[in-house]
N, CA, C and O atoms as a GROMACS GRO file, in nm:
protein
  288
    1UNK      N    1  -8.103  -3.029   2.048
    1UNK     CA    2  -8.127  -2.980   1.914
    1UNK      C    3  -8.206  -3.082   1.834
    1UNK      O    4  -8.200  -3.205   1.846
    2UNK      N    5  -8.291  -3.002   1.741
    2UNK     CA    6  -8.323  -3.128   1.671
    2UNK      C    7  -8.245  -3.173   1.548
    2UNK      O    8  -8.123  -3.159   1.542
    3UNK      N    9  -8.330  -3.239   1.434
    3UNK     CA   10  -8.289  -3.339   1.339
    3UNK      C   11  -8.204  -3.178   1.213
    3UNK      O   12  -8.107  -3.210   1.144
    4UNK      N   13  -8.245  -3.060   1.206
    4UNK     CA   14  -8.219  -3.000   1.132
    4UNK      C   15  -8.106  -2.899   1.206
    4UNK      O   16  -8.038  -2.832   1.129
    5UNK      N   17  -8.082  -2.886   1.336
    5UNK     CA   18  -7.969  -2.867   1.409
    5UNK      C   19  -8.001  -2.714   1.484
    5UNK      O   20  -7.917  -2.634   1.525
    6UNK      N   21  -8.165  -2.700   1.486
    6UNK     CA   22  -8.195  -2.531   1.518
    6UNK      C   23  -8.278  -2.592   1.674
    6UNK      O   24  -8.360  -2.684   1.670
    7UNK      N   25  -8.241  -2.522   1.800
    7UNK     CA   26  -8.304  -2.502   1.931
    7UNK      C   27  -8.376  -2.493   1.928
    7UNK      O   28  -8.429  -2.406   1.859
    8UNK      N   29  -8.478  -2.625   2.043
    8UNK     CA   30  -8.630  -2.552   2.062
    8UNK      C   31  -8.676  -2.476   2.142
    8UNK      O   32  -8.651  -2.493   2.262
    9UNK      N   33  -8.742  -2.387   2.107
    9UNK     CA   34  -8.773  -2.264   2.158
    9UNK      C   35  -8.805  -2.322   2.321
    9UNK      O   36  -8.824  -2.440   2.352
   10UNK      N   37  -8.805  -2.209   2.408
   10UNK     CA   38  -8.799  -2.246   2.559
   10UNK      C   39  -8.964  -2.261   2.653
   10UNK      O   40  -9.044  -2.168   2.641
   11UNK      N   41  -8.987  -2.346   2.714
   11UNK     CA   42  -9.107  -2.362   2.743
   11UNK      C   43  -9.155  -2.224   2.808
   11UNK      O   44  -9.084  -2.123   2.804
   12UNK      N   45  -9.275  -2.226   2.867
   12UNK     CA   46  -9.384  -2.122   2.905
   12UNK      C   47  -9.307  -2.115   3.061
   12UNK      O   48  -9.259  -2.021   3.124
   13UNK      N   49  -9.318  -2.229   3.084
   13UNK     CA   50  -9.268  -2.235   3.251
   13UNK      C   51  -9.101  -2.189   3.247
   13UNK      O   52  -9.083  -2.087   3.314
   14UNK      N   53  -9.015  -2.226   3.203
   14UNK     CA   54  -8.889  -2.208   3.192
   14UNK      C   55  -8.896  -2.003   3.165
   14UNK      O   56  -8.864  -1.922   3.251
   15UNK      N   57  -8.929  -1.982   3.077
   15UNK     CA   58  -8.961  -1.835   3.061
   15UNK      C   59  -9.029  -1.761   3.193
   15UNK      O   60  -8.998  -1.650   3.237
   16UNK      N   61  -9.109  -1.831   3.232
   16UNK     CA   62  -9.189  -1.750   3.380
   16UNK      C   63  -9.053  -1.769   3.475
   16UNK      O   64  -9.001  -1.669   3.524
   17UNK      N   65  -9.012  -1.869   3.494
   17UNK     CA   66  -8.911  -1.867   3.587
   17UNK      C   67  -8.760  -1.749   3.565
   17UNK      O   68  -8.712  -1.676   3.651
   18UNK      N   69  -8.719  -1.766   3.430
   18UNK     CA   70  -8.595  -1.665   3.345
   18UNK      C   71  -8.722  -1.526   3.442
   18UNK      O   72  -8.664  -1.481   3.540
   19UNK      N   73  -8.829  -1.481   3.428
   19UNK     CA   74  -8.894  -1.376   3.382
   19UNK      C   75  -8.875  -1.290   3.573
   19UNK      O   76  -8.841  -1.179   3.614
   20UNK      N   77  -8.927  -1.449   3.651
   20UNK     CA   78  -8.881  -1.401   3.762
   20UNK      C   79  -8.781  -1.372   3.812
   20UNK      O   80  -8.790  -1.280   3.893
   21UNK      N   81  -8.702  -1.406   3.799
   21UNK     CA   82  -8.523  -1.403   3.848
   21UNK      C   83  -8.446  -1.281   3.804
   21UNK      O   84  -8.357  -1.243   3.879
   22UNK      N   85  -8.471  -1.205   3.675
   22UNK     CA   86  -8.504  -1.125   3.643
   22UNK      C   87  -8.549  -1.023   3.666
   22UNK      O   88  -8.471  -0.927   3.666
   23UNK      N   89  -8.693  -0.999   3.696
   23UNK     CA   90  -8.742  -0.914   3.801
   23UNK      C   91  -8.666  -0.935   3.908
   23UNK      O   92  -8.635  -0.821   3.942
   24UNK      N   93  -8.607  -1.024   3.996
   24UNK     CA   94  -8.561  -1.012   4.112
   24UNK      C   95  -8.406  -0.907   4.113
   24UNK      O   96  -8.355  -0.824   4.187
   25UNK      N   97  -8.382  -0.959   4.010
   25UNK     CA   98  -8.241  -0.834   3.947
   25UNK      C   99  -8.250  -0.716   3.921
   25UNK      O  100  -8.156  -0.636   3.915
   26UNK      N  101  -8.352  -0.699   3.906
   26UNK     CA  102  -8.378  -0.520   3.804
   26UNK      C  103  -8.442  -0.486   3.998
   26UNK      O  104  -8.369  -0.414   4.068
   27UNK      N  105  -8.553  -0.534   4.050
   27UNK     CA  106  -8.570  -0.444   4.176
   27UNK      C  107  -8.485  -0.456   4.285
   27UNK      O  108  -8.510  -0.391   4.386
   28UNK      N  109  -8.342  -0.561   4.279
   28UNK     CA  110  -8.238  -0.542   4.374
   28UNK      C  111  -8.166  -0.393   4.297
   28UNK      O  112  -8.189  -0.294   4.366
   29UNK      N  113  -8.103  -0.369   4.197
   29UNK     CA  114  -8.031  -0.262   4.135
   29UNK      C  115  -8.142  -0.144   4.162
   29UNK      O  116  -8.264  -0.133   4.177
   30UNK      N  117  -7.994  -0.039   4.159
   30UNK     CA  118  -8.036   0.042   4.204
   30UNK      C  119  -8.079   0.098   4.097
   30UNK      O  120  -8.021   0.082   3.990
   31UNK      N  121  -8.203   0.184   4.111
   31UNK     CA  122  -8.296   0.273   3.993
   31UNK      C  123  -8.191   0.385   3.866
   31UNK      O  124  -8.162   0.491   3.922
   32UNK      N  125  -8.163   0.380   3.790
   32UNK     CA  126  -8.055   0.448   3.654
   32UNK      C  127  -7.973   0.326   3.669
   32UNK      O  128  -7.920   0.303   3.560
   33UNK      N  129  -7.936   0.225   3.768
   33UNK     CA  130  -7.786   0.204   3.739
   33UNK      C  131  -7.791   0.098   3.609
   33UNK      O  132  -7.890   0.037   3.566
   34UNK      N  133  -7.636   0.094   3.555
   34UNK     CA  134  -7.652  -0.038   3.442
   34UNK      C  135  -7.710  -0.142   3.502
   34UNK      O  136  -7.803  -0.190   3.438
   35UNK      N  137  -7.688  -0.188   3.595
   35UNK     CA  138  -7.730  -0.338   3.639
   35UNK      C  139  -7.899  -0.325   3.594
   35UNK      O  140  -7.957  -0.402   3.517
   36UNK      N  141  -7.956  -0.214   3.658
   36UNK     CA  142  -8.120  -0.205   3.647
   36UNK      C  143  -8.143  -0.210   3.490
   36UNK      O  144  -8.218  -0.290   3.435
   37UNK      N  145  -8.074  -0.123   3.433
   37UNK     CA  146  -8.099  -0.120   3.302
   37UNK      C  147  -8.085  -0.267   3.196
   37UNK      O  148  -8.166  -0.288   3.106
   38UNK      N  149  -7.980  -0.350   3.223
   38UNK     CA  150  -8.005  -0.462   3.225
   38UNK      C  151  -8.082  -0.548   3.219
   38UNK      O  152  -8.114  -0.627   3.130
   39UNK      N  153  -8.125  -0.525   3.356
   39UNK     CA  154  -8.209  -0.666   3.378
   39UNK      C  155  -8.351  -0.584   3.350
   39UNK      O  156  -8.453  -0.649   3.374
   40UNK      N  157  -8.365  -0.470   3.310
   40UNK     CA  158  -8.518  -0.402   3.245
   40UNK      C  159  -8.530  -0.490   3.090
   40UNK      O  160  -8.620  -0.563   3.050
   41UNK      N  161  -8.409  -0.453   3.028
   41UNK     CA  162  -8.443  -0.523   2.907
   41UNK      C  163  -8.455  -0.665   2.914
   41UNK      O  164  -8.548  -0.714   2.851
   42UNK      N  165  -8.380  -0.740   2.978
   42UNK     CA  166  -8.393  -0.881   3.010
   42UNK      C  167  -8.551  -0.938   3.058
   42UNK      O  168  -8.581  -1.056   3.043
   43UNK      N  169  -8.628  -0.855   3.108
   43UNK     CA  170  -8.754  -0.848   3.165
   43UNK      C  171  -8.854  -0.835   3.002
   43UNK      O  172  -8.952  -0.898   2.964
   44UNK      N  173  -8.769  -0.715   2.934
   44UNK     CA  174  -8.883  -0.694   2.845
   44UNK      C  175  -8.875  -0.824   2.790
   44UNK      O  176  -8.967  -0.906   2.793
   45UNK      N  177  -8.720  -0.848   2.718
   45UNK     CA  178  -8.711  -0.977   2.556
   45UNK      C  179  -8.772  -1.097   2.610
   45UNK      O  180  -8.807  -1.188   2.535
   46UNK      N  181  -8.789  -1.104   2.754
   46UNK     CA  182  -8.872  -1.232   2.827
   46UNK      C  183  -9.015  -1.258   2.795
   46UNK      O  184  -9.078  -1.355   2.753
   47UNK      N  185  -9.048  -1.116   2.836
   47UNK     CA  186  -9.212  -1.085   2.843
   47UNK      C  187  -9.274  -1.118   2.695
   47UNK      O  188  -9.388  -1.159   2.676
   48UNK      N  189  -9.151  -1.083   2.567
   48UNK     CA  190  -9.191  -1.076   2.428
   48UNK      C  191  -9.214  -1.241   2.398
   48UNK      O  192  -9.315  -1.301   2.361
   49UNK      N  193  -9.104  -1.280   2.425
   49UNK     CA  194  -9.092  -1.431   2.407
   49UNK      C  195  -9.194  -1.476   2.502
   49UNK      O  196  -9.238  -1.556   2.419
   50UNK      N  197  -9.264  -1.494   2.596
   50UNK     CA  198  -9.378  -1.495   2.647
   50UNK      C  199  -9.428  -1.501   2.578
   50UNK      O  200  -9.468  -1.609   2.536
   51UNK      N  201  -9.479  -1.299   2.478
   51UNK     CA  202  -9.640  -1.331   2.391
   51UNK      C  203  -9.616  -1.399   2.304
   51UNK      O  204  -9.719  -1.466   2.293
   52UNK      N  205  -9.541  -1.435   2.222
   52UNK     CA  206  -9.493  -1.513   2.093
   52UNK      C  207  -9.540  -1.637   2.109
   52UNK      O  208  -9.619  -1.681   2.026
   53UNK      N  209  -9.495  -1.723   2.233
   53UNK     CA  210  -9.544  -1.855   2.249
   53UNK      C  211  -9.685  -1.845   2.284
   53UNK      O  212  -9.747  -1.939   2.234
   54UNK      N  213  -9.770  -1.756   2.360
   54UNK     CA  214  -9.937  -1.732   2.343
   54UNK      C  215 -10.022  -1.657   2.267
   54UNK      O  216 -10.144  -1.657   2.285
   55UNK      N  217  -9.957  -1.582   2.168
   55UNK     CA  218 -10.056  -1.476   2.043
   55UNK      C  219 -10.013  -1.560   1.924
   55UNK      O  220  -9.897  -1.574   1.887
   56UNK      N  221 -10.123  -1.615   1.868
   56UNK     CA  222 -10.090  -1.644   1.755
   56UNK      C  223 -10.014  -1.575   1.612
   56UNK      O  224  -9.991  -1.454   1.616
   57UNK      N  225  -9.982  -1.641   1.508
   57UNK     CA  226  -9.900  -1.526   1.457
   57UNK      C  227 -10.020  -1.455   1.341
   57UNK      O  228 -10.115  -1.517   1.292
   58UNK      N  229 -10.001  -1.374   1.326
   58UNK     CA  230 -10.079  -1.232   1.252
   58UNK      C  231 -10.077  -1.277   1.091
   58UNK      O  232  -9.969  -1.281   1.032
   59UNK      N  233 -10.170  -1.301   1.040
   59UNK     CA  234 -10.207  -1.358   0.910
   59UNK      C  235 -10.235  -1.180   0.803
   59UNK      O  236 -10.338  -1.114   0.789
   60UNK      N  237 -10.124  -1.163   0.759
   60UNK     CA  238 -10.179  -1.077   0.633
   60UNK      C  239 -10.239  -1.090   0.480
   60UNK      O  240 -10.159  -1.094   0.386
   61UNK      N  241 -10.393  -1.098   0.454
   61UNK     CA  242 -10.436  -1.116   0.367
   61UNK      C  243 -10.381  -1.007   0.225
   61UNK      O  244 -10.351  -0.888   0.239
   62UNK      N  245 -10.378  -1.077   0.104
   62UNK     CA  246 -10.337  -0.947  -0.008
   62UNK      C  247 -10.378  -0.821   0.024
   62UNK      O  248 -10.322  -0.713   0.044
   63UNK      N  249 -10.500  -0.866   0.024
   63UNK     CA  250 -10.653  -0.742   0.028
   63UNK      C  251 -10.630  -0.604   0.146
   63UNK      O  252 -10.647  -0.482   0.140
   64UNK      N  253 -10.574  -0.717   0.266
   64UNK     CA  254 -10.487  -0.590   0.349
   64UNK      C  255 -10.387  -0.540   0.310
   64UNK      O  256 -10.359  -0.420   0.313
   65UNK      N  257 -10.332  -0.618   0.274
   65UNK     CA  258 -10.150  -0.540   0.215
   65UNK      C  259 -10.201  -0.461   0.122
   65UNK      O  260 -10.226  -0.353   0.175
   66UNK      N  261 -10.220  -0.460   0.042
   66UNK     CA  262 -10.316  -0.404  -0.088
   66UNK      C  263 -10.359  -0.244  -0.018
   66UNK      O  264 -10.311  -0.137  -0.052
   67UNK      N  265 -10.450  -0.265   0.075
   67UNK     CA  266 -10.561  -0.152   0.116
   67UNK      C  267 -10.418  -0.060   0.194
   67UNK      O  268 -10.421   0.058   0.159
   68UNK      N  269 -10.307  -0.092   0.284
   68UNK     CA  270 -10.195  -0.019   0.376
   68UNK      C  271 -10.240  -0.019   0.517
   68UNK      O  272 -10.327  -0.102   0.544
   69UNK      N  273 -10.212   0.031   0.580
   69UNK     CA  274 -10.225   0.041   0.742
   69UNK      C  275 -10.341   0.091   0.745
   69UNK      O  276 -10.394   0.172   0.670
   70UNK      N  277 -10.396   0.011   0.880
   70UNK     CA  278 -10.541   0.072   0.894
   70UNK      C  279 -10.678   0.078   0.804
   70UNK      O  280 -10.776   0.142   0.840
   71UNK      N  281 -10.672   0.000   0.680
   71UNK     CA  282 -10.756   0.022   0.596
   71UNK      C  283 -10.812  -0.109   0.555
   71UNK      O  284 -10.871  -0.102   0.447
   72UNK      N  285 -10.810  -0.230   0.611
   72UNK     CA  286 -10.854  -0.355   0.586
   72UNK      C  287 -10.976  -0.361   0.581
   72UNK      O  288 -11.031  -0.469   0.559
   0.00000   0.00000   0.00000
């Protein structure tokens, strides 16, 4: 932890590895069962935390907020 007492987020490699092991769970289970269902979502919140650490984060100018969806 650090100096303010909040976890640092988990490396790129540590996540590829969670991401595989994972996949290795969801295609041992069998297709509907909970276990698959499981380790599907465990696959997705991986994959998210993935783009998070490589897409930068999304800057909303007034002028967009202002204009609504789609109209920047």
């Amino acid at each position: 932890m650090n100096e303010a007492g909040a976890q640092q987020p988990p490396s790129r490699a540590s996540l590829m590895e969670q991401h595989a092991a994972a996949r290795a769970r969801r295609e041992a289970a069998d297709l509907g069962s909970e276990a698959y269902r499981v380790a599907a979502e465990e696959v997705a919140r991986i994959e998210i935390a993935i783009a998070l650490l490589e897409e930068p984060p999304i800057e909303i100018t007034a002028a967009a907020a202002e204009a609504g969806p789609g109209r920047s």
